[in-house]
Phi, psi and omega in degrees: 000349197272325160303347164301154161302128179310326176293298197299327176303283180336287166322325186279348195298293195319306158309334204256346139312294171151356173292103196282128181240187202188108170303176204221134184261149171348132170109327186080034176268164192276150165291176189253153220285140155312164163350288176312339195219000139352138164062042197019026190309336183264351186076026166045064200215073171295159182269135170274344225292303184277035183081000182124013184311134161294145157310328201282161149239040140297167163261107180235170143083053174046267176252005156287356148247022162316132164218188188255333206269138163283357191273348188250356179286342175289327170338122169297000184294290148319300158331313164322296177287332170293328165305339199271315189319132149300323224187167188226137157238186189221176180275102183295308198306318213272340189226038179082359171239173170234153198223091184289126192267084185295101195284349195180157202314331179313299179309304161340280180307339176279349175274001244228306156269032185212359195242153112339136174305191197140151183324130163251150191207121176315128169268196166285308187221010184203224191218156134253154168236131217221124158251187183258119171131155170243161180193196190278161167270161174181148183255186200356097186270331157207200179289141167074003193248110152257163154268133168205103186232299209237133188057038147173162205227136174258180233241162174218091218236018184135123184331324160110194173210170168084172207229134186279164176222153190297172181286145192258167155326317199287354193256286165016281194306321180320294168335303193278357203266136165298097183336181200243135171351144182264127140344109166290166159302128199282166182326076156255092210342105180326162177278162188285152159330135166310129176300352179288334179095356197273194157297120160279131177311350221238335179279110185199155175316293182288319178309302186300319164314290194326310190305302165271019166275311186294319180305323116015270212270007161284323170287324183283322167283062169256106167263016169191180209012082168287324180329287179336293185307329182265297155319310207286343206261002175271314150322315170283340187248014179256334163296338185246339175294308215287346170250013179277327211091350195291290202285109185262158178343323186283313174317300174296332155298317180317306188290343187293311178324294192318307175318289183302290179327331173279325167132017173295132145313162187298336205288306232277031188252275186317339187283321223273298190284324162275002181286306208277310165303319198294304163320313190288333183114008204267000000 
């Protein structure tokens, strides 16, 4: 066993305990589909029967490949990918927890006077605060505050400290609270013009409506990974848009909204969008 990947060493602790985990690759992103599931070629409908098993035997569809088993976490397939890991997460919702994600200190202090205590565990810049019981997932529930129980995987970042407790009404109720206002976008510049000087081909009622209506409503029907969903659809209208000249402020509010109305915060709809110019060269 002392030949195993420092991650995969973990991970196995961690399954034998009853927790499904899954690694995580630079960045703390989840790995990318197998072959078999490229493209969406499977139609991106991992089996729930088990608690989120993918079918594939690849790591695929994120914490919907969370497991237990040591025989598919040994896998050669895995194995790959645990050499590759940075970091090992698990499925909170699959093993019965909920895991509130406090992004900063601010977020801290507020749980520290509105949460019960319960198992605490370090971030990079905040807690996880972790109870017993599962419920839905949902991102900024206030500032700086996620849920991640069910449909999504946290970080696995150390045993903690403090004795866990149940999930309380007050975090529950987080789910259920009206979003916070949505924020505009902050002063992000329309893009410069073609440098040719011409007519942009892209300004036209329709074409240009249509484009962001669809990125509209591509973000809002995202029932899981919105972060993802929201970079690529910032990426498709910033690849056919972003060297026109076409996208003006309003434009980029629209799209932020869409975001925020989905539970994005304001950074991470900004992060979203200079990650997606930065790719393109823009």
């Amino acid at each position: 066993m002392s030949t195993l990947p420092e991650p995969l060493r973990i991970a196995l602790e961690l399954a034998a305990t009853g927790v499904p985990v899954l690694p995580l690759r630079a960045g703390k992103a989840p790995f990318g589909n197998c072959p078999q599931c490229a493209h969406n070629a499977c139609g991106g409908r991992p089996n729930m029967k088990t608690a989120g098993s993918c079918d594939c035997p690849g790591v695929c569809h994120a914490w919907a490949a969370a497991t237990t088993d040591p025989t598919v976490l040994t896998s050669p397939l895995w194995l790959t990918a645990w050499r590759r890991a940075v970091c090992v997460a698990y499925h909170p919702g699959a093993a019965g927890l909920t895991v509130v994600d406090l992004d900063d200190t601010a977020a801290v202090d507020w749980a520290r006077t509105t949460l019960p205590a319960t198992l605490t565990v370090a971030t990079t810049r905040g807690e996880h605060w972790i109870y017993r019981g599962a419920m839905s997932s949902h991102n900024a529930v206030r500032p700086g505050v996620d849920i991640k129980s069910t449909m999504a995987y946290a970080r696995y970042l150390g045993p903690g400290t403090g004795t866990m407790t149940d999930l309380p009404a007050a975090v529950r109720a987080l789910a259920v609270r009206q979003p916070a206002p949505v924020r505009p976008a902050p002063h992000a510049s329309p893009l410069p013009a073609p440098s040719g000087g011409g007519e942009c081909p892209h300004r036209t009622p329709a074409f240009l409506e249509r484009g962001i209506a669809m990125a509209e409503q591509r973000i809002t029907d995202a029932r899981s990974q919105v972060h993802a969903t929201v970079y690529r659809t910032f990426l498709a209208v910033l690849s056919t848009h972003g060297r026109c000249g076409c996208l003006t402020e309003t434009h980029i509010t629209r799209l932020f909204t869409a975001a925020q109305t989905k539970g994005e915060t304001l950074r991470h709809c900004t992060d979203a969008w200079t990650n997606a110019r930065t790719r393109l060269g823009l």
